[in-house]
C-alpha positions as MATLAB code, in Angstrom:
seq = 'XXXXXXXXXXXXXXXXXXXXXXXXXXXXXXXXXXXXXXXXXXXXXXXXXXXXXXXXXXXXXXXXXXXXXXXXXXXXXXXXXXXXXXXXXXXXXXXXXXXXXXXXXXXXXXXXXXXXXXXXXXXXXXXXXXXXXXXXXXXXXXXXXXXXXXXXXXXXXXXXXXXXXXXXXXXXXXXXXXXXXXXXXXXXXXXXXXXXXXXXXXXXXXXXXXXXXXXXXXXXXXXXXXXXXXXXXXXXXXXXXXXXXXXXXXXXXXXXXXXXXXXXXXXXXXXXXXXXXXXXXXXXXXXXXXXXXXXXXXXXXXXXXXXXXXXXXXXXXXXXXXXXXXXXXXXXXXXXXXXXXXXXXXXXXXXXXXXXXXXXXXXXXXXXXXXXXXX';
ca = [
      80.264  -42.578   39.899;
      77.131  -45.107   40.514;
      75.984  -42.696   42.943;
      75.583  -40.219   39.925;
      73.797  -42.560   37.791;
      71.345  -43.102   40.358;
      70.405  -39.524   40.796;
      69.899  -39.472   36.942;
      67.818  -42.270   36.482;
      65.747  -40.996   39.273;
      65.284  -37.056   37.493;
      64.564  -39.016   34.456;
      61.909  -41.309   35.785;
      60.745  -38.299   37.830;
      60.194  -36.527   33.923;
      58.632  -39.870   32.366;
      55.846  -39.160   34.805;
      55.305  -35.805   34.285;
      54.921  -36.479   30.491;
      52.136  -39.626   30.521;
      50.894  -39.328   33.748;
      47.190  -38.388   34.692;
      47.098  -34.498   37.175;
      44.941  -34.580   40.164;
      43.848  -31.599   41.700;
      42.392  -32.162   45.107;
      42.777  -31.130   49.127;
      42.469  -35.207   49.982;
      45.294  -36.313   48.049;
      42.869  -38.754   45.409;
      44.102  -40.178   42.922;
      42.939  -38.984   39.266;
      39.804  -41.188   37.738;
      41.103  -43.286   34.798;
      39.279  -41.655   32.336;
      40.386  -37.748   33.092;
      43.548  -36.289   31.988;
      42.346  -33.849   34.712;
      40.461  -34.447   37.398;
      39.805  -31.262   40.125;
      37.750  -31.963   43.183;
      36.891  -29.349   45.430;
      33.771  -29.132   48.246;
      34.380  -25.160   48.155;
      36.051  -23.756   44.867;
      34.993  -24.015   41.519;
      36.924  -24.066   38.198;
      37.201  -20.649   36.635;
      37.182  -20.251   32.617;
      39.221  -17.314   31.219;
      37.123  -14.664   30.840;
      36.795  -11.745   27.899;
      34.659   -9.390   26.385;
      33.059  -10.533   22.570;
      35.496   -8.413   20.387;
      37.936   -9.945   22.786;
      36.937  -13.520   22.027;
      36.884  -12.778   18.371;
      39.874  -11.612   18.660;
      41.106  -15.028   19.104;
      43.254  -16.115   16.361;
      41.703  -19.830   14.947;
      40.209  -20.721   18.120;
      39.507  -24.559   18.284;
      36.408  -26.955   18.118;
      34.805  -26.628   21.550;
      36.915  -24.121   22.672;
      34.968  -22.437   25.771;
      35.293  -19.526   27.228;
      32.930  -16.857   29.868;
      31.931  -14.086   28.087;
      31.872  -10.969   30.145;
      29.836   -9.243   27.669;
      26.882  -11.780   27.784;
      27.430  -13.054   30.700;
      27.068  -16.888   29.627;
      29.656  -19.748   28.636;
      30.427  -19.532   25.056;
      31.988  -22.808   23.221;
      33.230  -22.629   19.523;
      31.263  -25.137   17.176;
      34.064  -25.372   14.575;
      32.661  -22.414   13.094;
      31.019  -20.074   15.061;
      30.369  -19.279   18.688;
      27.260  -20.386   20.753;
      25.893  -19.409   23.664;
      25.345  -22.339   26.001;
      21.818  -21.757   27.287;
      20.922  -25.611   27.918;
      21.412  -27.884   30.355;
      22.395  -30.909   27.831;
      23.753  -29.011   24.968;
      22.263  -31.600   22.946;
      19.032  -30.170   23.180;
      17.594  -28.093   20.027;
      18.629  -24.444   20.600;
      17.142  -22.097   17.625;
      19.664  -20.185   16.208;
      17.517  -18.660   13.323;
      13.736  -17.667   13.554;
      11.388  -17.801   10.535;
      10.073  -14.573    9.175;
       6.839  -13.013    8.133;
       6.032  -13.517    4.481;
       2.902  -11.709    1.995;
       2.702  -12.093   -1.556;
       0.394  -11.987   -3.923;
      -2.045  -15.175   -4.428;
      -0.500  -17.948   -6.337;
       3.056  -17.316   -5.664;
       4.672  -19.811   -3.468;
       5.456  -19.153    0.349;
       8.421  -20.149    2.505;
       9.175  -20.339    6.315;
      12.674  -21.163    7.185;
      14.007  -21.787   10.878;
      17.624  -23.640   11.973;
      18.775  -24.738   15.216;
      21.827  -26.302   16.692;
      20.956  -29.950   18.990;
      21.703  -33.114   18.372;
      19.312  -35.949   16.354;
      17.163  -32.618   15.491;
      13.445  -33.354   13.825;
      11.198  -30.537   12.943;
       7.016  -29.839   12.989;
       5.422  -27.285   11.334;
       2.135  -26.081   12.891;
      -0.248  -23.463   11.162;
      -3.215  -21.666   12.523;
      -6.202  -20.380   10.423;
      -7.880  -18.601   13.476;
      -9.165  -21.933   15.646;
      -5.971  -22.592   17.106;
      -2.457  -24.616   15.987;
      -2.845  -28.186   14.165;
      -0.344  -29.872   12.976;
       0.681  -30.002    9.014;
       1.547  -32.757    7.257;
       2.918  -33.230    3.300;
       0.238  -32.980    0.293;
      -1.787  -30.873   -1.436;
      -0.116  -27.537   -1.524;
       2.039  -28.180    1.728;
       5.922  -29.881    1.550;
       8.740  -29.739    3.745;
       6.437  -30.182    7.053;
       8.911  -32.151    8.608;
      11.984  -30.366    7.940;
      13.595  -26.884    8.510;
      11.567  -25.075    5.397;
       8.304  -25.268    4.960;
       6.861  -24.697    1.542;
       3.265  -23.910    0.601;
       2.879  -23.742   -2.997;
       0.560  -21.512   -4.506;
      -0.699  -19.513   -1.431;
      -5.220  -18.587   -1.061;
      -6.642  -15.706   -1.041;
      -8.369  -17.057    2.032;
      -4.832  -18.090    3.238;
      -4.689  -14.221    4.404;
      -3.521  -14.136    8.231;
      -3.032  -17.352    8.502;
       0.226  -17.486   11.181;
       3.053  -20.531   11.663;
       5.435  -21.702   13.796;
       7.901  -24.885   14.206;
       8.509  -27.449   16.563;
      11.997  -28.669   16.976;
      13.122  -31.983   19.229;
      16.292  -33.634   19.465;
      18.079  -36.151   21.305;
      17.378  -34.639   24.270;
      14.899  -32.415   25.631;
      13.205  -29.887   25.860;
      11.985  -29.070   22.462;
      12.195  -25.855   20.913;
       9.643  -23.922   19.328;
      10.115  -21.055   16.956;
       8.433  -17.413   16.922;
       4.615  -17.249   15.423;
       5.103  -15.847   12.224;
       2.190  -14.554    9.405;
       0.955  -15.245    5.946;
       0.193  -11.959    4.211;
      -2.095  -12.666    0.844;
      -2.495   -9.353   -1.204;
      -6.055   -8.661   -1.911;
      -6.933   -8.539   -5.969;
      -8.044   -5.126   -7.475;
     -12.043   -5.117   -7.565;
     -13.847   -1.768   -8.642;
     -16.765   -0.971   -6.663;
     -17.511    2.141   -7.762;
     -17.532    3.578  -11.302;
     -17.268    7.359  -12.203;
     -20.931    8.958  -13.016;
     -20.992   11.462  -16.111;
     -20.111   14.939  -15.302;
     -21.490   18.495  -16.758;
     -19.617   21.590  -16.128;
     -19.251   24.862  -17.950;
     -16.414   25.917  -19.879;
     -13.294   27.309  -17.922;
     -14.584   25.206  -15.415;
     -13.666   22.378  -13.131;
     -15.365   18.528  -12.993;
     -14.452   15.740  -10.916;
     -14.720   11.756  -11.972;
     -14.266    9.423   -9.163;
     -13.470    5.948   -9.095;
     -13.966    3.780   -6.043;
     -11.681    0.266   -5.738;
     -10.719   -2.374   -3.286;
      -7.224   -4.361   -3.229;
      -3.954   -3.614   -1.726;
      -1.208   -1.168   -3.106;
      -3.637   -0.046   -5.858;
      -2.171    2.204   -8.878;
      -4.597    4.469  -10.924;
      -4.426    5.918  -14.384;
      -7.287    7.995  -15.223;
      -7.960    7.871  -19.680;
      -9.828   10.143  -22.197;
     -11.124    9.348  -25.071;
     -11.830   12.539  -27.674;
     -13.494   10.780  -30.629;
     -10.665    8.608  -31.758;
     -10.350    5.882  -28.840;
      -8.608    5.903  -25.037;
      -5.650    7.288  -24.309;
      -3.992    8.179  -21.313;
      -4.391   11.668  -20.084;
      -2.448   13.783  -17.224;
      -4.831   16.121  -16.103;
      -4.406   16.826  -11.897;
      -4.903   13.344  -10.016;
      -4.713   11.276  -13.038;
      -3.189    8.474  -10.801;
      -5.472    9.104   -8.140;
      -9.142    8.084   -7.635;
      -9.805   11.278   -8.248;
      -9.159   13.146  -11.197;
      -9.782   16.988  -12.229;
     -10.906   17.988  -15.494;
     -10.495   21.391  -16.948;
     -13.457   22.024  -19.411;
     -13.854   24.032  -22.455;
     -15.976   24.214  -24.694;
     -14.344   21.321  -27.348;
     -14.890   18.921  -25.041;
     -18.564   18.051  -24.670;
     -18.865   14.199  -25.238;
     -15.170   13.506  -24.281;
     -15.548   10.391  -22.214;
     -12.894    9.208  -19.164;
     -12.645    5.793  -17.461;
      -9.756    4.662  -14.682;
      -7.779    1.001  -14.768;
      -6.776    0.450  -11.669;
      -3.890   -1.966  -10.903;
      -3.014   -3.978   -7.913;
       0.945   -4.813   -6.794;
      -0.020   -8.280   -8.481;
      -0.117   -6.470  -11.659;
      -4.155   -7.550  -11.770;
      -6.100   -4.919  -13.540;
      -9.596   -3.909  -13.366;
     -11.016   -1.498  -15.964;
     -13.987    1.410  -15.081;
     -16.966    2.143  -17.265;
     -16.269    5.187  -18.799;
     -18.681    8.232  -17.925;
     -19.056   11.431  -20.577;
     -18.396   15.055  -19.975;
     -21.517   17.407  -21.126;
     -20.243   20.769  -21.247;
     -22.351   24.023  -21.571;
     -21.023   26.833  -22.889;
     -21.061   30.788  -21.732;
     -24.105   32.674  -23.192;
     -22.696   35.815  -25.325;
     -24.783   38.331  -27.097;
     -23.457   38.607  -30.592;
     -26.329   41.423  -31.928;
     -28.375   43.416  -29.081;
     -31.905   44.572  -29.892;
     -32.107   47.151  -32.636;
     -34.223   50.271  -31.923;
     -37.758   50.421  -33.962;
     -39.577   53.403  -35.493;
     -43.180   52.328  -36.550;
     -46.515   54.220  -37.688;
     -49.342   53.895  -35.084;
     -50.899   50.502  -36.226;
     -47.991   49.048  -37.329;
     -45.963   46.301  -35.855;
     -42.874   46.470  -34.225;
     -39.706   43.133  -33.491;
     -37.075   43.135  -31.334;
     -34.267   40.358  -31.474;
     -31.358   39.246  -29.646;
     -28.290   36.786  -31.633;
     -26.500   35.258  -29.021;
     -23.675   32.553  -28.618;
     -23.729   29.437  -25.721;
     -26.171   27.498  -24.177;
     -29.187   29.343  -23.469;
     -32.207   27.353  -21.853;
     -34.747   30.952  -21.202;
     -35.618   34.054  -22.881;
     -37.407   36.803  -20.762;
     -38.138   40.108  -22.488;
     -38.980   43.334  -20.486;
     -40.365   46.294  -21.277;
     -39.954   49.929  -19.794;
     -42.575   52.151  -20.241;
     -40.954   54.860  -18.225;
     -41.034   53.184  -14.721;
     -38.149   50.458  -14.881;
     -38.557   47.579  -16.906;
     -41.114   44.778  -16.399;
     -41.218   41.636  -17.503;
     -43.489   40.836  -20.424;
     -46.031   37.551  -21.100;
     -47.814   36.426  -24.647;
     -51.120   37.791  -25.164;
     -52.733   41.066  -26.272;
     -50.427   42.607  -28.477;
     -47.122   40.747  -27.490;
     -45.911   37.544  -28.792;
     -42.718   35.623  -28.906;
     -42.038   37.165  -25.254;
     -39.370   33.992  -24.192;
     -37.924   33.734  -27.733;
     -35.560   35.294  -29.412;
     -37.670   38.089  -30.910;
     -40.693   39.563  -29.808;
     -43.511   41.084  -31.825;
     -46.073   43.421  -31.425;
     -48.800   43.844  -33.150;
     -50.958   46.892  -33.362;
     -48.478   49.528  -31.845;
     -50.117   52.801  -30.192;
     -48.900   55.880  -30.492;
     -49.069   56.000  -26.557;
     -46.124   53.317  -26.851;
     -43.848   56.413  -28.181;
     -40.557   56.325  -26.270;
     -40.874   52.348  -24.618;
     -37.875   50.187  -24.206;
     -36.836   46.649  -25.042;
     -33.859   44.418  -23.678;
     -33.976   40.517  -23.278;
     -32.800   38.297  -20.370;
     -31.257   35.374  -21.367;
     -30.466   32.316  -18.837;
     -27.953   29.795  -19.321;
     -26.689   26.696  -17.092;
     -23.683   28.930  -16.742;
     -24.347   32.690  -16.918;
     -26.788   34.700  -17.008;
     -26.817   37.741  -19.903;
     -29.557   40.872  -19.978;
     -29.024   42.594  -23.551;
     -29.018   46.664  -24.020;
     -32.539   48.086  -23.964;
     -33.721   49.160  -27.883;
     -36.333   52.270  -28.394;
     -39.448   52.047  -30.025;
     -40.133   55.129  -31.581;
     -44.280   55.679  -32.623;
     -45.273   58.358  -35.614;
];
């Protein structure tokens, strides 16, 4: 019966030790080191983690702070933070490891600007740097500049001359090396200038003009206007939010005057001078020449009643031959006007014809010929 109690005393000290004691893991039979619950030694082996793909380590259901594994996938260590999973790519995982880059930023001039980087590290402390072409300096607070020592950096109210300008950020901690972010760039959007205003424009009616507007900025918006006599309005002819518009003429028009405002993505505006249509209209003959009969002596007219813009008047005459053109002098007059005279007919003259050339800017129109008859 003692015998028995022995044995049990033994299993249960045997247990006791199980249950508080330190494991050593070793080929030379060392004792654990105080401070290790574990402690493996090996001159030949090393300690394997378990190892999984990344869906299969998300797959792990409330996975503990510091949790490690080897990801197969990445082929690095992965330890969970409490919240997510990083990648140990450090020697002292208290060195700053950036975990989000800053971005590219434009806007227009006058808005305010903000880079934004985070990293993972212990006793982390951050340095903006900026370059304006000459190389990287360091930025401190003031003026239009804040947060040059933490994670954002904010530049209020960005220059147009601020255009280009690139960034980046310098991150230390507790132990080294530092960090440094991607170069990122300041994009300022260039204001709307007009350089080139539209010129007036002629054209004939049932024609085509063009009015061109030249501009500078970035993103620019057009919208062509007309004005008809009773002030500027908008107008929708083809490429009226272009730099180019089309204008379909007739003959109403003449003095209609157009002018583009042209708009930037900043919502700045610049206004053309406005530039007038002169439109010239087809030449139509309303009444041809009428035919003449005269007494030897006499005098004779021929006229032409036309419609449009006419800027020449050439009358011929055709004594049997083809017609010729005729010149003042002698017996003709009025010869580039509307009518032409004679004076002092001959009976010779018997049987002549009249017509009259007229020239236009748009058309050229040669009337009927008319008879002069002699008794």
């Amino acid at each position: 019966m003692s015998y028995l109690k022995i044995v049990i005393a033994n299993i249960l000290i045997f247990y006791s030790t199980l249950i508080f004691s330190q494991v050593s893991i070793n080929t030379d039979g060392s004792s654990p080191d105080n401070s290790a619950m574990l402690d493996v030694k090996s001159n030949n082996k090393g300690f394997l983690l378990p190892r999984m793909t990344t869906t299969e380590r998300d797959q792990i259901q409330q996975p503990a702070e510091g949790l490690m594994i080897f990801n197969t996938s990445d082929n690095a260590l992965n330890y969970f933070s409490g919240q997510v999973w990083f990648t140990v790519n450090s020697v002292n995982l208290c060195s700053p490891v950036i975990s989000t880059q800053p971005v590219d930023f434009a806007g227009c001039a006058g808005v305010n600007a903000t880079f934004t980087t985070s990293a993972n590290g212990d006793g982390l402390s951050y340095l903006w740097q900026e370059d304006q072409g000459a190389g990287f300096s360091d930025i401190t607070d003031g003026g239009i500049y804040s947060g040059a020592n933490t994670n954002s950096l904010i530049i209020s109210g960005i220059l147009l001359s601020m255009n280009n300008y690139t960034y980046r950020c310098i991150i230390s901690g507790t132990c080294p090396p530092a960090d440094t972010t991607t170069v990122v760039s300041l994009g300022v959007y260039s204001p709307v200038q007009i350089t080139d205003h539209p010129y007036p424009q002629q054209g004939c009616e049932f024609s085509t003009v063009h009015f061109s507007v030249g501009a500078t900025g970035d993103n620019l918006s057009y919208q062509w206007q007309e004005d008809s006599g009773n002030g500027f309005v908008n107008t929708y002819y083809n490429g009226y939010n272009t730099d180019l518009l089309d204008v379909d003429v007739y003959s109403g028009m003449d003095g209609y005057l157009y002018r583009c405002i042209v708009t930037d993505n900043c919502s700045n505006a610049d206004t053309s001078g406005s530039a007038g249509l002169t439109v010239f209209t087809i030449i139509y003959i309303n009444t041809p020449p009428a035919n003449q009969t005269v007494t030897a002596g006499g005098n004779a007219s021929f006229s032409v009643s036309v419609t449009g813009d006419v800027i020449g008047y050439q009358w011929e005459e055709d004594q049997g031959n083809g017609y010729a053109p005729l010149s003042d002098g002698g017996i003709y007059s009025g010869a580039n006007t509307q009518t032409l005279t004679i004076t002092g007919v001959t009976s010779s003259m018997n049987g002549y014809q009249y017509r009259c050339t007229m020239y236009g800017n748009c058309n050229v129109e040669t009337s009927p010929g008319a008879t002069l008859t002699v008794n």
